[in-house]
N, CA, C and O of each residue as an XYZ file, in Angstrom:
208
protein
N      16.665    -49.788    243.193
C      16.561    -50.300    244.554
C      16.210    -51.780    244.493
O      15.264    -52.178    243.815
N      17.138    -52.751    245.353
C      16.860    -54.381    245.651
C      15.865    -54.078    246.624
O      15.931    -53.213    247.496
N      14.907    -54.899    246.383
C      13.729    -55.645    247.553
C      14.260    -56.937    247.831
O      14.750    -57.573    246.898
N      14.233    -57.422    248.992
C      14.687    -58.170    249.393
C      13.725    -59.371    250.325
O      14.063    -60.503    250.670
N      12.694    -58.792    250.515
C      11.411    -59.681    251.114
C      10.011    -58.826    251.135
O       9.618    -57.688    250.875
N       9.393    -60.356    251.707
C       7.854    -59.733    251.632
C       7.404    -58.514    251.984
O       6.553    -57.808    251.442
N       8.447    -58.233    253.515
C       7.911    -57.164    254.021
C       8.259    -55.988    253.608
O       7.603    -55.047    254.053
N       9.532    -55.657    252.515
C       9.797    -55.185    252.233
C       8.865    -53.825    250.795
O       8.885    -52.641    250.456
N       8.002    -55.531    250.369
C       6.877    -55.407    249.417
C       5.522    -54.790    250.012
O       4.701    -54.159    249.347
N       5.408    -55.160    251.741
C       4.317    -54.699    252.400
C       4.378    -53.128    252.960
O       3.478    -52.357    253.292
N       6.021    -52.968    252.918
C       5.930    -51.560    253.291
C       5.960    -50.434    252.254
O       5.977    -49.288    252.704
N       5.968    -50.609    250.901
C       5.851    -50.123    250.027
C       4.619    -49.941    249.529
O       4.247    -48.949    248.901
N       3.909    -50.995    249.831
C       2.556    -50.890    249.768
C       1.475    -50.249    250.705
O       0.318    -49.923    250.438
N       2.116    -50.166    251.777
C       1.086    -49.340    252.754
C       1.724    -47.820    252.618
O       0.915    -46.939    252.907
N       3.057    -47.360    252.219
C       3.437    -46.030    251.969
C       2.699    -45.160    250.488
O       2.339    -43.992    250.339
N       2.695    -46.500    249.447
C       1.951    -45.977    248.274
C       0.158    -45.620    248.887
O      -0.313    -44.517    248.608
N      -0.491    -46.390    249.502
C      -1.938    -46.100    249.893
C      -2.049    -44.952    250.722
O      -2.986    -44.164    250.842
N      -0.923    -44.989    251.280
C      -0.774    -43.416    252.460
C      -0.611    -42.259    251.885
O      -1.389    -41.369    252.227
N       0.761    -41.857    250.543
C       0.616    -41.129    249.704
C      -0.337    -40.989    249.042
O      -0.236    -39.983    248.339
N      -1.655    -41.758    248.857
C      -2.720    -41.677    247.797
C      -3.957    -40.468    248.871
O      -4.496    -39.394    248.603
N      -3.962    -41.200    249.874
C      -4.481    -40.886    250.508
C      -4.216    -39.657    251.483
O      -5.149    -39.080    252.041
N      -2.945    -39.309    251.647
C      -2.760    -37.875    251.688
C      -2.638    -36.725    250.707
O      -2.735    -35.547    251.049
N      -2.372    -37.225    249.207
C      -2.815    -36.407    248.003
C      -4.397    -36.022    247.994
O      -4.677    -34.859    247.706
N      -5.227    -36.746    248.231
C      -6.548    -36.853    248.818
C      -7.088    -35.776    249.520
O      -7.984    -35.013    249.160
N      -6.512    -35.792    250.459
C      -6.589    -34.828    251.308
C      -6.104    -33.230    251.469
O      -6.706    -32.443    252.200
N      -4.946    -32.877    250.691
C      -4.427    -32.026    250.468
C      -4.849    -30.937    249.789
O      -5.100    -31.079    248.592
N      -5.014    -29.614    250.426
C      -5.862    -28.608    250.068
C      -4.905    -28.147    248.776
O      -5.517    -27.965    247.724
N      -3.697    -27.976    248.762
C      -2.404    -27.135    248.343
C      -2.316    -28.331    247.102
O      -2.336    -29.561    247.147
N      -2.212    -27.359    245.991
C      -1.313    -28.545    244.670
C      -0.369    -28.598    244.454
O      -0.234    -29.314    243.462
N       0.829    -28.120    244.918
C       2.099    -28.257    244.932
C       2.622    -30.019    245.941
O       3.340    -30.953    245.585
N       1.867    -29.780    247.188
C       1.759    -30.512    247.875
C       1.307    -32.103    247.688
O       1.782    -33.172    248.072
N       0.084    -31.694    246.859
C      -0.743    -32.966    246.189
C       0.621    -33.877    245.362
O       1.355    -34.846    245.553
N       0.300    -32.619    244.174
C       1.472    -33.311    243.112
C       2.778    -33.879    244.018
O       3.243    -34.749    243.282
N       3.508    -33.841    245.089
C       4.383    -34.613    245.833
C       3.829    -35.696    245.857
O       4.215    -36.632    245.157
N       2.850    -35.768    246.643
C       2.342    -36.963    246.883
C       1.808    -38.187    246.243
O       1.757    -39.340    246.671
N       1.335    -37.556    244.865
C       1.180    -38.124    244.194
C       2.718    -39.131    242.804
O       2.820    -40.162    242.140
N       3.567    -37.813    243.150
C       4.849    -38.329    242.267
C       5.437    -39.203    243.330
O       6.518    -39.459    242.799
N       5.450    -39.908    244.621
C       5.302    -40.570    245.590
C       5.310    -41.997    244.857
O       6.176    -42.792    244.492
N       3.327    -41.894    244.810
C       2.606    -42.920    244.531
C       3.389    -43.393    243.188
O       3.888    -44.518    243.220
N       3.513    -42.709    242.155
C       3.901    -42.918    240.975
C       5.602    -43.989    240.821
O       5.948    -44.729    239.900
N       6.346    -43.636    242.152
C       7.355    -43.887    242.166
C       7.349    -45.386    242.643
O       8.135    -46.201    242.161
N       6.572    -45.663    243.460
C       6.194    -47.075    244.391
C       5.187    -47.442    243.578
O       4.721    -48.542    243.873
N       4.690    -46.910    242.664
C       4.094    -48.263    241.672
C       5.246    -48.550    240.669
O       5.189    -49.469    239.852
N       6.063    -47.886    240.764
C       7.018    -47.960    239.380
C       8.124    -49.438    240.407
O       8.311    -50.517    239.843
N       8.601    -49.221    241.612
C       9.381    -49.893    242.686
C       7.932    -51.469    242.703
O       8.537    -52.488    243.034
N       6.973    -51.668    242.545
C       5.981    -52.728    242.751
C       6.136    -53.255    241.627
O       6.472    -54.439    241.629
N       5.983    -52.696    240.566
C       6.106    -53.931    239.124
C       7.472    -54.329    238.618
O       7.491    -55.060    237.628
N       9.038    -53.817    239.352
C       9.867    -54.473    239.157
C       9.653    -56.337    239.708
O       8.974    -56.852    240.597
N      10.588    -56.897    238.686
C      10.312    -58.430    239.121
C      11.487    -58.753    240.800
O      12.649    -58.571    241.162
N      10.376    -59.233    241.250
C      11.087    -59.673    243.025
C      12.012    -61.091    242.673
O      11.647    -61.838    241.765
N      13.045    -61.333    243.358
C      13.785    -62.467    243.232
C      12.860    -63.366    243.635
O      11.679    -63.206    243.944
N      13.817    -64.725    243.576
C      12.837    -65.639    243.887
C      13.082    -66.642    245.215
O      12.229    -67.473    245.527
């Protein structure tokens, strides 16, 4: 996936804290583990290098 701007970087970032934070919360581990392979995916989408 191209990122293409800041905000693009800001909405990835408030979806990764939301997944963290609904793994958090989640009674069910099937559920968790989603949420968490989520997070895992949008940190993996954050340390690609952004154009310039």
């Amino acid at each position: 996936m191209h990122m293409t701007s800041a905000f693009d970087r800001a909405y990835f970032t408030a979806r990764l804290e939301r997944n963290r934070q609904l793994a958090a919360q989640s009674h069910n581990p099937v559920i968790r583990e989603l949420h968490l392979e989520y997070v895992r995916l949008y940190e993996q989408l954050m340390e690609q290098p952004q154009p310039a």
